[in-house]
PDB file with one MODEL, atoms N, CA, C and O in Angstrom:
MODEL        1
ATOM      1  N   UNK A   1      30.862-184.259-122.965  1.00  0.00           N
ATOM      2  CA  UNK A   1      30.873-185.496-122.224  1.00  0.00           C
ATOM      3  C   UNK A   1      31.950-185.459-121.139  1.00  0.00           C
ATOM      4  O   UNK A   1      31.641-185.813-120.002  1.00  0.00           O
ATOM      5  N   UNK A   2      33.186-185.057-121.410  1.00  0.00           N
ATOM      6  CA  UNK A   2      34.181-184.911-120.403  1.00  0.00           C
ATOM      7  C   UNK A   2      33.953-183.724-119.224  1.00  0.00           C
ATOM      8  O   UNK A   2      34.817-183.537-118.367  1.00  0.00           O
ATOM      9  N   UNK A   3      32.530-182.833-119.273  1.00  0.00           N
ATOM     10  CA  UNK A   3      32.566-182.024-118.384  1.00  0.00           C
ATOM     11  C   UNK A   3      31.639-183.182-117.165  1.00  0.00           C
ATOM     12  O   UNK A   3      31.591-183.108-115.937  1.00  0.00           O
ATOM     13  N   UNK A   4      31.119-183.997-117.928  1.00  0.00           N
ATOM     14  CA  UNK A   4      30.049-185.110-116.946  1.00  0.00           C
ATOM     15  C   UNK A   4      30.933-185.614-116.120  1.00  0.00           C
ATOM     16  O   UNK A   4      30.794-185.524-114.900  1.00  0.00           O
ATOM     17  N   UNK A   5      32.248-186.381-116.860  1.00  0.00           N
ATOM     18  CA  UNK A   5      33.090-187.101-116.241  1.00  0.00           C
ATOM     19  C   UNK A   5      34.350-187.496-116.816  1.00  0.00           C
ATOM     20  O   UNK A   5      34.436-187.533-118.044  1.00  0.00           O
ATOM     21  N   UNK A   6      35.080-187.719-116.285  1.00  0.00           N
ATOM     22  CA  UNK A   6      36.387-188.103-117.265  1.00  0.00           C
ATOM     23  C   UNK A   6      36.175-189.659-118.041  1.00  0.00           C
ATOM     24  O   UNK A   6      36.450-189.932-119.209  1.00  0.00           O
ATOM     25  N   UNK A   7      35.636-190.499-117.062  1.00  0.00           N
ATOM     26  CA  UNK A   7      35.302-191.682-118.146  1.00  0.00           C
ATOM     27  C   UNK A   7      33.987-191.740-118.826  1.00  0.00           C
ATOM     28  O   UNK A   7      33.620-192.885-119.089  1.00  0.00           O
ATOM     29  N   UNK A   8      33.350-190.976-119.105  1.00  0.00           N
ATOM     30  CA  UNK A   8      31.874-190.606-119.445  1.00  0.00           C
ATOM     31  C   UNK A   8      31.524-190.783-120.681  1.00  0.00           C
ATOM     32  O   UNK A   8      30.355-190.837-121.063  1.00  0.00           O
ATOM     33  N   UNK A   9      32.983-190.933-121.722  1.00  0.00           N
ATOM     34  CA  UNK A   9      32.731-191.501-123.573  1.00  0.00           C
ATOM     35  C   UNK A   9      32.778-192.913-123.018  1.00  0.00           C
ATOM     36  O   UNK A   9      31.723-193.526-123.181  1.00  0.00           O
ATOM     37  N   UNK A  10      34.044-193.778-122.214  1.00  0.00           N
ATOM     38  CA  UNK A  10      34.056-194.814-122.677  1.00  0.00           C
ATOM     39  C   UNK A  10      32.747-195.446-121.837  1.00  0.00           C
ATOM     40  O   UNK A  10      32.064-196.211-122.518  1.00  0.00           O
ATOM     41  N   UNK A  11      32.428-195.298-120.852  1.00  0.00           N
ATOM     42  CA  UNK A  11      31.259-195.936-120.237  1.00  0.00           C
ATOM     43  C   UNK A  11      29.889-195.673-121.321  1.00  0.00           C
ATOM     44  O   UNK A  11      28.972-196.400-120.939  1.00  0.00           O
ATOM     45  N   UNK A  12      29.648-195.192-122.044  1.00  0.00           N
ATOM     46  CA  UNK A  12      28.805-194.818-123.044  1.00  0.00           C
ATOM     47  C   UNK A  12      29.212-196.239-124.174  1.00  0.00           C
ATOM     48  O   UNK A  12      28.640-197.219-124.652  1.00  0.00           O
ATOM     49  N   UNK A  13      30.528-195.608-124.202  1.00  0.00           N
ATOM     50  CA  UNK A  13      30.814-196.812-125.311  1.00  0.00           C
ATOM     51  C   UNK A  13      31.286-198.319-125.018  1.00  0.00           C
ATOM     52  O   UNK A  13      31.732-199.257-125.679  1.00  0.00           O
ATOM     53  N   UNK A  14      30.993-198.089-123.841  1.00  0.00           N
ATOM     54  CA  UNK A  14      31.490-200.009-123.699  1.00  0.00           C
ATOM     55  C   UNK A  14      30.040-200.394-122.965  1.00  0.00           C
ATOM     56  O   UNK A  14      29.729-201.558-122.714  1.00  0.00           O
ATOM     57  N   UNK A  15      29.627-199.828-122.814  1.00  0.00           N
ATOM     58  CA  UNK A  15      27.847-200.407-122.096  1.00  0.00           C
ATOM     59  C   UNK A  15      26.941-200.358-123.530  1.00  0.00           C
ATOM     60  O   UNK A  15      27.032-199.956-124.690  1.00  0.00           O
ATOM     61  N   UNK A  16      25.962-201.084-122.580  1.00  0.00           N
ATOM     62  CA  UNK A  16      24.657-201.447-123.832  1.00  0.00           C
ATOM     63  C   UNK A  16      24.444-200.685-124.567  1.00  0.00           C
ATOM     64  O   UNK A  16      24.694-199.523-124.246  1.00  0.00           O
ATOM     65  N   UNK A  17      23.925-200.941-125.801  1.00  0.00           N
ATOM     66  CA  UNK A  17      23.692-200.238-126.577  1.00  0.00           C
ATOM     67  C   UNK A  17      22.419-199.300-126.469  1.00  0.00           C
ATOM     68  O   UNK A  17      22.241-198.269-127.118  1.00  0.00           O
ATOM     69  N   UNK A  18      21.404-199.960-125.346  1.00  0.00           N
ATOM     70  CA  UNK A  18      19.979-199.083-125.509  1.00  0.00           C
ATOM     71  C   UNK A  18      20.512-197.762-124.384  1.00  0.00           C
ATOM     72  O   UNK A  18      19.677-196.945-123.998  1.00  0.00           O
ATOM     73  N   UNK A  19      21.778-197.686-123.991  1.00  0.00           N
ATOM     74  CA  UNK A  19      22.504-196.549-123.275  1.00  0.00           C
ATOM     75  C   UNK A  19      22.636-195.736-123.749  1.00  0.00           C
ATOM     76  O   UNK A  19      22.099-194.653-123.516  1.00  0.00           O
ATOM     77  N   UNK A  20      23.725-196.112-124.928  1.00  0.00           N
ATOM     78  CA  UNK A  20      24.178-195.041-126.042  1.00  0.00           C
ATOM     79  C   UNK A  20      23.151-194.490-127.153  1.00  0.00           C
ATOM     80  O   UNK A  20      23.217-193.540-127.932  1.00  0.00           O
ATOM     81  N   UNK A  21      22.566-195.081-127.005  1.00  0.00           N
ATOM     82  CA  UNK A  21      21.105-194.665-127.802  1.00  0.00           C
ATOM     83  C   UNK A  21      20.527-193.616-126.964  1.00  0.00           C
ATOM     84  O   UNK A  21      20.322-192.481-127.393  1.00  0.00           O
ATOM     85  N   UNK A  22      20.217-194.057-125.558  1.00  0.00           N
ATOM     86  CA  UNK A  22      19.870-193.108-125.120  1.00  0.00           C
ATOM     87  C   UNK A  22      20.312-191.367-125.298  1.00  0.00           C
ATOM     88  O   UNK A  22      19.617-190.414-125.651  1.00  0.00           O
ATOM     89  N   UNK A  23      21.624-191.436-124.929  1.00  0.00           N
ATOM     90  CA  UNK A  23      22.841-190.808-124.764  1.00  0.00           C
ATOM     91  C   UNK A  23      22.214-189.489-126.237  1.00  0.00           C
ATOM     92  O   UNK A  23      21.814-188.326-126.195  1.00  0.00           O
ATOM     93  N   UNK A  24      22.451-190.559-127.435  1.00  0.00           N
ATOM     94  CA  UNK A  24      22.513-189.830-128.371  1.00  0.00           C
ATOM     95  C   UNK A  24      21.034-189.664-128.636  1.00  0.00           C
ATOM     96  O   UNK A  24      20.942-188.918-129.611  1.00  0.00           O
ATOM     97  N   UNK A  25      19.576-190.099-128.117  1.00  0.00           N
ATOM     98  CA  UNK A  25      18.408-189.498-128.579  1.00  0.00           C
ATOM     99  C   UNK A  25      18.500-187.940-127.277  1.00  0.00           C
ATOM    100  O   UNK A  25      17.837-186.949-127.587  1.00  0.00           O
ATOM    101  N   UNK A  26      19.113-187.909-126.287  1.00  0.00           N
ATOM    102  CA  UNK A  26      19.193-186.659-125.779  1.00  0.00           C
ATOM    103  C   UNK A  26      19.814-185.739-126.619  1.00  0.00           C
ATOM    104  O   UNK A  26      19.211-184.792-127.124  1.00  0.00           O
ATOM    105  N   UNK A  27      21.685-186.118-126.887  1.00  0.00           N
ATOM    106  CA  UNK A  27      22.099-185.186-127.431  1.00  0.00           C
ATOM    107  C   UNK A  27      21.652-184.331-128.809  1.00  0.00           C
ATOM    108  O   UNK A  27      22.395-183.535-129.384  1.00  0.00           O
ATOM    109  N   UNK A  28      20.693-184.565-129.092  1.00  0.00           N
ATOM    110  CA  UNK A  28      19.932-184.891-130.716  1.00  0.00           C
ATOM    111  C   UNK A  28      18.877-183.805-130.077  1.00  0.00           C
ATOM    112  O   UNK A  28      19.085-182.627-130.369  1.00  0.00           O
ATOM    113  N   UNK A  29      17.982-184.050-129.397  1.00  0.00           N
ATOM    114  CA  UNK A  29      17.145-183.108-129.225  1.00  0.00           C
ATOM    115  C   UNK A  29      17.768-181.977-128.108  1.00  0.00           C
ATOM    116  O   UNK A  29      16.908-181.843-127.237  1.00  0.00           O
ATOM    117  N   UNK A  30      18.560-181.399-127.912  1.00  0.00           N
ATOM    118  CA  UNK A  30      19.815-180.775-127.024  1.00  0.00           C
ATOM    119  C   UNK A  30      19.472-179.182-127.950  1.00  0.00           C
ATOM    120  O   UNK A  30      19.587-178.956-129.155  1.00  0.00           O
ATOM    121  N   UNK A  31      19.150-178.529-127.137  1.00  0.00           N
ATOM    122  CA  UNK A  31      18.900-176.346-127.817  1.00  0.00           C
ATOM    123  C   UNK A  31      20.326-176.277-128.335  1.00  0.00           C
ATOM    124  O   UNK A  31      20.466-175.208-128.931  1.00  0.00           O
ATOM    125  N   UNK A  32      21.145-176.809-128.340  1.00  0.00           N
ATOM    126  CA  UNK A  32      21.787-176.435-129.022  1.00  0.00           C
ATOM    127  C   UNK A  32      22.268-177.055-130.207  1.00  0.00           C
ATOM    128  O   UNK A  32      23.263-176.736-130.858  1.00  0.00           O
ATOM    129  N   UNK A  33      21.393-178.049-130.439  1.00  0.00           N
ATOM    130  CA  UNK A  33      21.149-179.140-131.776  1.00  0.00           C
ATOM    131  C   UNK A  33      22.925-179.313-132.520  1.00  0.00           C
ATOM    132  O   UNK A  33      23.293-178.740-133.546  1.00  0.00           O
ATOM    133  N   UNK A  34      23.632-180.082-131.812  1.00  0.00           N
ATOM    134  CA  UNK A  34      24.990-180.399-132.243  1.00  0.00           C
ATOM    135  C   UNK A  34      24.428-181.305-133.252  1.00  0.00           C
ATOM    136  O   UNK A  34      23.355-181.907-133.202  1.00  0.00           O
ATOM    137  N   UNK A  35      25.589-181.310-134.457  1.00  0.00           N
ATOM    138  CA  UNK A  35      25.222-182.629-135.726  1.00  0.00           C
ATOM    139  C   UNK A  35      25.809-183.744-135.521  1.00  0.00           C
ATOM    140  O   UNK A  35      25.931-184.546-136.447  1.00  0.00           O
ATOM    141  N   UNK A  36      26.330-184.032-134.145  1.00  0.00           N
ATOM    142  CA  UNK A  36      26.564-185.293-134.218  1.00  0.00           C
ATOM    143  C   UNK A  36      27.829-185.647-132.979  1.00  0.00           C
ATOM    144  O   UNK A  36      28.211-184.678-132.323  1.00  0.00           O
ATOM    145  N   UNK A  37      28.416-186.934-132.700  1.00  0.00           N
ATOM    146  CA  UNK A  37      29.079-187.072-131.906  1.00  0.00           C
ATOM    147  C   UNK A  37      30.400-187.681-131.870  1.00  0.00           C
ATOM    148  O   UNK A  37      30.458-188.877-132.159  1.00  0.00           O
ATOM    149  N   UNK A  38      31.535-187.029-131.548  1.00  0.00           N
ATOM    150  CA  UNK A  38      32.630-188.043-131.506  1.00  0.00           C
ATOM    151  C   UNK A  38      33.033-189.114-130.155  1.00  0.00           C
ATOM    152  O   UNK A  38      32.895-188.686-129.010  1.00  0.00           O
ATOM    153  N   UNK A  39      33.436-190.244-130.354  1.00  0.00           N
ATOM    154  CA  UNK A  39      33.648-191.082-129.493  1.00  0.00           C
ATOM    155  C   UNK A  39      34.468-192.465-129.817  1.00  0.00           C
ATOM    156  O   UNK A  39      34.538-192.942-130.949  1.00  0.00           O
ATOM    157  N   UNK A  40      34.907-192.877-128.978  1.00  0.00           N
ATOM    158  CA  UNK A  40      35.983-193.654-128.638  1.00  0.00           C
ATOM    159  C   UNK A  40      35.370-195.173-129.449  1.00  0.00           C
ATOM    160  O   UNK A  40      34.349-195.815-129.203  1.00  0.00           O
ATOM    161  N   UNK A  41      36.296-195.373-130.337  1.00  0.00           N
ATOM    162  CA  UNK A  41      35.751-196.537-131.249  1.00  0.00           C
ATOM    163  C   UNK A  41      36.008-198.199-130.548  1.00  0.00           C
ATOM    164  O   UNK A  41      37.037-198.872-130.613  1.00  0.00           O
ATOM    165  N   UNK A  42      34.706-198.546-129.890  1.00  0.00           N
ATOM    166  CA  UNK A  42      35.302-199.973-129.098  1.00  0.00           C
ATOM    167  C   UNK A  42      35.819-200.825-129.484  1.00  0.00           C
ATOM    168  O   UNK A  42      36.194-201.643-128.644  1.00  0.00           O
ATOM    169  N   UNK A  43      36.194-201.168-131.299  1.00  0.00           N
ATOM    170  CA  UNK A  43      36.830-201.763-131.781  1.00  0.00           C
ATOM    171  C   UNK A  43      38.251-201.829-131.155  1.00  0.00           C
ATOM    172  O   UNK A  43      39.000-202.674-130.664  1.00  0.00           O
ATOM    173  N   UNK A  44      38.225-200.008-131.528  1.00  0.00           N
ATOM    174  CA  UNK A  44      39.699-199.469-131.942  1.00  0.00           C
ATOM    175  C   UNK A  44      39.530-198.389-130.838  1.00  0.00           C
ATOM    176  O   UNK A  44      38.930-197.338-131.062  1.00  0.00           O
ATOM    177  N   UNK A  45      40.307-198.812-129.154  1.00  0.00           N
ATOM    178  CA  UNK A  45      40.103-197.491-128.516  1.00  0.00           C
ATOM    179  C   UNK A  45      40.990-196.093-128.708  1.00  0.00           C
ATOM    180  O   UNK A  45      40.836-195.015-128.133  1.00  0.00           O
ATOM    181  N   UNK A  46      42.098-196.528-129.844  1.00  0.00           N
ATOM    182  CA  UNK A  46      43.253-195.655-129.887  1.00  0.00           C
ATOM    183  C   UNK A  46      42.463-194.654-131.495  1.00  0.00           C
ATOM    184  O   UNK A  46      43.104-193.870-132.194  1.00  0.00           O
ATOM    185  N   UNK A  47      41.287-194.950-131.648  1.00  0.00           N
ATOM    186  CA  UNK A  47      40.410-194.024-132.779  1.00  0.00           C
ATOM    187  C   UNK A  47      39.669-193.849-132.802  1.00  0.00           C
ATOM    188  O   UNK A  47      38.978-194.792-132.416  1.00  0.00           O
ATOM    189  N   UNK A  48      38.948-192.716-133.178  1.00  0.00           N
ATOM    190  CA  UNK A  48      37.259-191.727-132.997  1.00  0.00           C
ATOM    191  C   UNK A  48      36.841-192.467-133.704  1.00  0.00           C
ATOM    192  O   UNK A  48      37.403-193.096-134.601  1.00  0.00           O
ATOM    193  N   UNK A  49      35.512-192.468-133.276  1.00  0.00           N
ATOM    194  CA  UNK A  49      34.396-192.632-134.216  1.00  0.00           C
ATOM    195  C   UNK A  49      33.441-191.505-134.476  1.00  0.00           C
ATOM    196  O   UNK A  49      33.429-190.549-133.700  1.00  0.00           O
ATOM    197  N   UNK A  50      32.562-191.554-135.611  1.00  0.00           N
ATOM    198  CA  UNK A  50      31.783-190.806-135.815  1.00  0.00           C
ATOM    199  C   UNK A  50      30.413-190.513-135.919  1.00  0.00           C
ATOM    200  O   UNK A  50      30.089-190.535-137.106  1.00  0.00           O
ATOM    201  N   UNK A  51      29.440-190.239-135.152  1.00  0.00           N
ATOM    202  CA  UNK A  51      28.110-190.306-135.631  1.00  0.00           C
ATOM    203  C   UNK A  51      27.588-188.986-135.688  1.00  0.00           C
ATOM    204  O   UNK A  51      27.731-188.086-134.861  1.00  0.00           O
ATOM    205  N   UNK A  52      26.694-188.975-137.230  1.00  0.00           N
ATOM    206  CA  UNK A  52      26.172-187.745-137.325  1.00  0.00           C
ATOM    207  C   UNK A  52      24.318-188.103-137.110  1.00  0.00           C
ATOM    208  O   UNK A  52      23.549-189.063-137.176  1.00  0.00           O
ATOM    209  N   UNK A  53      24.298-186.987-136.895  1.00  0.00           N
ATOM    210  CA  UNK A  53      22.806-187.076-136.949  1.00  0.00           C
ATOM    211  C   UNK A  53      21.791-186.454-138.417  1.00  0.00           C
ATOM    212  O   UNK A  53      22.224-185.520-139.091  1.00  0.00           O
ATOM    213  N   UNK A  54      20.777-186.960-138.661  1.00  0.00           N
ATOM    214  CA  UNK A  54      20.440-186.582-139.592  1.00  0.00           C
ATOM    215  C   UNK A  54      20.289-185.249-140.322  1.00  0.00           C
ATOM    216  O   UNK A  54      20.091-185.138-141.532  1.00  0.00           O
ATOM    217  N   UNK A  55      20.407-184.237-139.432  1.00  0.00           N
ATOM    218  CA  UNK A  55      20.047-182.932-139.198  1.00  0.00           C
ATOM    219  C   UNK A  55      21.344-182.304-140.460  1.00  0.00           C
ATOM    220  O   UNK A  55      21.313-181.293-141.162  1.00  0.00           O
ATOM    221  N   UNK A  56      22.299-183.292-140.352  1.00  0.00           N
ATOM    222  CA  UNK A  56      24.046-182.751-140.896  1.00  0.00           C
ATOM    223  C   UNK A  56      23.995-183.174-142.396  1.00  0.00           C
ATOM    224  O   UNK A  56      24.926-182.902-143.154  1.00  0.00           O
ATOM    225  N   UNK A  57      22.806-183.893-142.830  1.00  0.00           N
ATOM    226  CA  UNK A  57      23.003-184.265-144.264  1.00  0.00           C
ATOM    227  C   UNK A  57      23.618-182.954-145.357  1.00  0.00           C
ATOM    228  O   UNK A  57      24.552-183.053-146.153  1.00  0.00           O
ATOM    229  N   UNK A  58      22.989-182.075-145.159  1.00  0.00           N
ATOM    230  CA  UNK A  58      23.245-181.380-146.288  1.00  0.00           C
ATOM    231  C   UNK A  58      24.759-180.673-146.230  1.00  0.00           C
ATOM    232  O   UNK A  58      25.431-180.451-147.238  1.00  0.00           O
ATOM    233  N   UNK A  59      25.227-180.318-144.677  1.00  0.00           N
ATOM    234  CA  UNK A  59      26.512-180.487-145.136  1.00  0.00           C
ATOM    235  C   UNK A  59      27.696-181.037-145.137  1.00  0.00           C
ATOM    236  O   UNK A  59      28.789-180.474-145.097  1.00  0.00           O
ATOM    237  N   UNK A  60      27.409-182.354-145.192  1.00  0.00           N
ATOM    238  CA  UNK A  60      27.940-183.455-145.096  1.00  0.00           C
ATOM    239  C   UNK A  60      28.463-183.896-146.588  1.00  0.00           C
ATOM    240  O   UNK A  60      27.484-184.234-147.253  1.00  0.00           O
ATOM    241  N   UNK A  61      29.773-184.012-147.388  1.00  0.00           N
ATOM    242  CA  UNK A  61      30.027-184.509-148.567  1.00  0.00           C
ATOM    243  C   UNK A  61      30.802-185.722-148.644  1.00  0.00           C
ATOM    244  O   UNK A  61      31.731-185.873-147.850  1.00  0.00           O
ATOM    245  N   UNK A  62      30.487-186.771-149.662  1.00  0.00           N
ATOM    246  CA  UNK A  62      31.647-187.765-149.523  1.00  0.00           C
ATOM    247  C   UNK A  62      32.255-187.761-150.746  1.00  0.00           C
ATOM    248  O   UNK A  62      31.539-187.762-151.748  1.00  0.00           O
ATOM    249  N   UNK A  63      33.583-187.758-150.860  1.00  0.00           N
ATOM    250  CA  UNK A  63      34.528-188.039-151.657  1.00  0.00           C
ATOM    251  C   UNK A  63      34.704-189.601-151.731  1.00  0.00           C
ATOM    252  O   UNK A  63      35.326-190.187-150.845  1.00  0.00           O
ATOM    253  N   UNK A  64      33.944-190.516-153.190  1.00  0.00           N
ATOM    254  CA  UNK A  64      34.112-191.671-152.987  1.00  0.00           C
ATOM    255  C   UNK A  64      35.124-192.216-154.227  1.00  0.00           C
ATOM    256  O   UNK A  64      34.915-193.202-154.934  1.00  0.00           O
ATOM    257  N   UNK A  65      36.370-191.229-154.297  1.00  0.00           N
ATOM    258  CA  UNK A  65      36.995-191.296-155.149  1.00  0.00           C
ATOM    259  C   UNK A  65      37.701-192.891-155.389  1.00  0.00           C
ATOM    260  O   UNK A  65      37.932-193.435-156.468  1.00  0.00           O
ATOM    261  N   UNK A  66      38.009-193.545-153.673  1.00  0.00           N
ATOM    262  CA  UNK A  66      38.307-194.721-153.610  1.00  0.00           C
ATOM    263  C   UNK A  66      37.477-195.627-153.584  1.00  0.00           C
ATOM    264  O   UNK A  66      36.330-195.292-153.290  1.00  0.00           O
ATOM    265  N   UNK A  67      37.670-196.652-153.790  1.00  0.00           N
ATOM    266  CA  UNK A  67      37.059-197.940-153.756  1.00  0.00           C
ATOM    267  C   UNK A  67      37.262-199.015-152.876  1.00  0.00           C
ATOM    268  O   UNK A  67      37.325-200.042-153.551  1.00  0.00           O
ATOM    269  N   UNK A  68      37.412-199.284-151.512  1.00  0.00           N
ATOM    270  CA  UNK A  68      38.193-199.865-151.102  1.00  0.00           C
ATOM    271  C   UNK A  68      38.262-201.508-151.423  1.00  0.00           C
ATOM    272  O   UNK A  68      39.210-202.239-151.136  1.00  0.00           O
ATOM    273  N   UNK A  69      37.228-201.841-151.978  1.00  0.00           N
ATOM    274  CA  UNK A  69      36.694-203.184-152.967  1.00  0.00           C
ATOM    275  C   UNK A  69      37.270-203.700-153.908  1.00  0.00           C
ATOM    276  O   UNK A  69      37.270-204.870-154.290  1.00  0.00           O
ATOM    277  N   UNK A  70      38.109-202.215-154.551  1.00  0.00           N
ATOM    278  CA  UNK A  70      38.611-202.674-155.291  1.00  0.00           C
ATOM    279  C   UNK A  70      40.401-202.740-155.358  1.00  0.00           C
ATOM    280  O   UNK A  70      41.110-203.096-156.299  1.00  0.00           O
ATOM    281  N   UNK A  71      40.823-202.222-153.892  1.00  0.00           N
ATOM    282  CA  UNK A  71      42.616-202.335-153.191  1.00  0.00           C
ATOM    283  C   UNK A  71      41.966-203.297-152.253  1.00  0.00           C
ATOM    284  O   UNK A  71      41.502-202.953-151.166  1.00  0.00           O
ATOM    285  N   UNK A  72      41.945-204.967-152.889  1.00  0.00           N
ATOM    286  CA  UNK A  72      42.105-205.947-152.212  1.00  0.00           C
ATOM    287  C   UNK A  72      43.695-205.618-151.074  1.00  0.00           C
ATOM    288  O   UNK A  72      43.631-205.777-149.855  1.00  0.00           O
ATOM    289  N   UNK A  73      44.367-205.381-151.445  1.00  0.00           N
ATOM    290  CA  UNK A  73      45.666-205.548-150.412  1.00  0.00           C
ATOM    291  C   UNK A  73      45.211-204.206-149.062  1.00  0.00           C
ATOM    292  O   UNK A  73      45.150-204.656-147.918  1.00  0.00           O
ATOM    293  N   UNK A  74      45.008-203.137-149.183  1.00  0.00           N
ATOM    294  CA  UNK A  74      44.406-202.002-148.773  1.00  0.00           C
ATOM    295  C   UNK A  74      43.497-202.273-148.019  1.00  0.00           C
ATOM    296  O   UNK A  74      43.539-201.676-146.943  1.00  0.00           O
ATOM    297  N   UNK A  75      42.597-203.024-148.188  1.00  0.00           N
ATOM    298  CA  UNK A  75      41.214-203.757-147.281  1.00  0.00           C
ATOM    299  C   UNK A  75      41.098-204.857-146.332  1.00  0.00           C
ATOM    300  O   UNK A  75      40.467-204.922-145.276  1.00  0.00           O
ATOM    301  N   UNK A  76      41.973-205.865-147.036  1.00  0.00           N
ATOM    302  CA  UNK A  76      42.765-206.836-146.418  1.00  0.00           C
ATOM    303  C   UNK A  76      43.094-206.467-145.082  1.00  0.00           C
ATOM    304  O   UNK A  76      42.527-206.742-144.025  1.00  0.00           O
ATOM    305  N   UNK A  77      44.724-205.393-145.462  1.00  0.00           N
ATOM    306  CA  UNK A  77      44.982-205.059-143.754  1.00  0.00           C
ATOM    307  C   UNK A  77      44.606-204.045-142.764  1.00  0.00           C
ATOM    308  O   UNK A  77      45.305-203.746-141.795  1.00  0.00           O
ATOM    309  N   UNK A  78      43.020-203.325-143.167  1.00  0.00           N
ATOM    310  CA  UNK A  78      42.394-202.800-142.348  1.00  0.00           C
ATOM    311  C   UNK A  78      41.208-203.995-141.735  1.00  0.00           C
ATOM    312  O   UNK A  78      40.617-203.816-140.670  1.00  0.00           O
ATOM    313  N   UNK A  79      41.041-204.963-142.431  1.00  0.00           N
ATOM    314  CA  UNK A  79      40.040-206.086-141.424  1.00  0.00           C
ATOM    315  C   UNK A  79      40.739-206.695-141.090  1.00  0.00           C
ATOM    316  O   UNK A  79      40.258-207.376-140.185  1.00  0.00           O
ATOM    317  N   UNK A  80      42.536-207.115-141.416  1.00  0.00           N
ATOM    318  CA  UNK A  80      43.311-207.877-140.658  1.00  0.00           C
ATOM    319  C   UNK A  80      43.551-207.282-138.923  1.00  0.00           C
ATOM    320  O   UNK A  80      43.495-207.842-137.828  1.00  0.00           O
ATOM    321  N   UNK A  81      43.884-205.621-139.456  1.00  0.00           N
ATOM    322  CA  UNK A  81      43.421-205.255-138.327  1.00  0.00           C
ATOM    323  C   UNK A  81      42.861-204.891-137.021  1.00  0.00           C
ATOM    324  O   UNK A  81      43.369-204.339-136.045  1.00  0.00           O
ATOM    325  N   UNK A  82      41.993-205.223-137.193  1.00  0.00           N
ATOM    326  CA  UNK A  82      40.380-204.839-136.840  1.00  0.00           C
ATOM    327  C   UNK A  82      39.697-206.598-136.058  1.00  0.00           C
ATOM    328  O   UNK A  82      38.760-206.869-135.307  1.00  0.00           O
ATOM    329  N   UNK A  83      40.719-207.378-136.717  1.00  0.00           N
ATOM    330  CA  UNK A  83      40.409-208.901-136.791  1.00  0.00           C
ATOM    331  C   UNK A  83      39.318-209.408-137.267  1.00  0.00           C
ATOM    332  O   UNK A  83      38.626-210.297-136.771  1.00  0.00           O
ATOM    333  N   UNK A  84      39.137-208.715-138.442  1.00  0.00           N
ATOM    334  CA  UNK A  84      37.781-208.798-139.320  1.00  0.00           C
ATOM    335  C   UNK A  84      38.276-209.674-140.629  1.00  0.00           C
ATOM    336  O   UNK A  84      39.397-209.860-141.101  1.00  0.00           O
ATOM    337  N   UNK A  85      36.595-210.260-141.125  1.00  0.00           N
ATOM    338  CA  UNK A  85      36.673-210.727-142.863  1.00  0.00           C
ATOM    339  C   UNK A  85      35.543-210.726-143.756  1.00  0.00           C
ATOM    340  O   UNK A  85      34.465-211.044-143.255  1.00  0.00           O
ATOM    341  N   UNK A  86      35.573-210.468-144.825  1.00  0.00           N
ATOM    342  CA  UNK A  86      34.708-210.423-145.832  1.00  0.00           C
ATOM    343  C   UNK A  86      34.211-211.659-146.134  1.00  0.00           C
ATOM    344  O   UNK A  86      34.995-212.455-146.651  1.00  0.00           O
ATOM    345  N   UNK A  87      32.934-212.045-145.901  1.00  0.00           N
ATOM    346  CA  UNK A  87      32.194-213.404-146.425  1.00  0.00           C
ATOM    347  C   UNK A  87      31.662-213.089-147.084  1.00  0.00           C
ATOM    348  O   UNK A  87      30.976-212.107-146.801  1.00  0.00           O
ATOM    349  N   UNK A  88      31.535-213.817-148.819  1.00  0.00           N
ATOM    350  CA  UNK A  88      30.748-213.331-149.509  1.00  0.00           C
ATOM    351  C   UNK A  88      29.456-214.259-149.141  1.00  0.00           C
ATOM    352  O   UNK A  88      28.372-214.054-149.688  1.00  0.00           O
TER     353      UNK A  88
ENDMDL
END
């Protein structure tokens, strides 16, 4: 993306979404079939985000050793963060 342009993640990531869709139904069918994409989280521009594409399942593992459901204090100040909240 940075050989397109230097602002070429965040204009991806701060425009519409049927953009970035676009973006990523190219990079997806791309000869050189990458598993997925990093980019600038519009929440959070100071952190990546991640999208994989389906292609990466198998080697893809999650360690769901944590719970974050269950470190109420832990969860708390990542949506305090974020300026988020849990409605049940």
């Amino acid at each position: 993306m940075k050989r397109l342009s230097a602002d070429a993640d965040s204009r991806i990531g701060d425009g519409p979404l049927t953009v970035s869709q676009r973006w990523a139904a190219m990079h997806w069918a791309h000869p050189d079939q990458p598993d997925g994409l990093i980019y600038l989280a519009r929440n959070a521009p100071d952190h990546r985000s991640l999208a994989l594409f389906d292609r990466a399942a198998d080697a893809v593992a999650a360690d769901c050793a944590e719970n974050l459901l269950l470190d109420w204090a832990r969860l708390g100040s990542i949506l305090e963060h974020f300026g988020c909240a849990v409605i049940p």
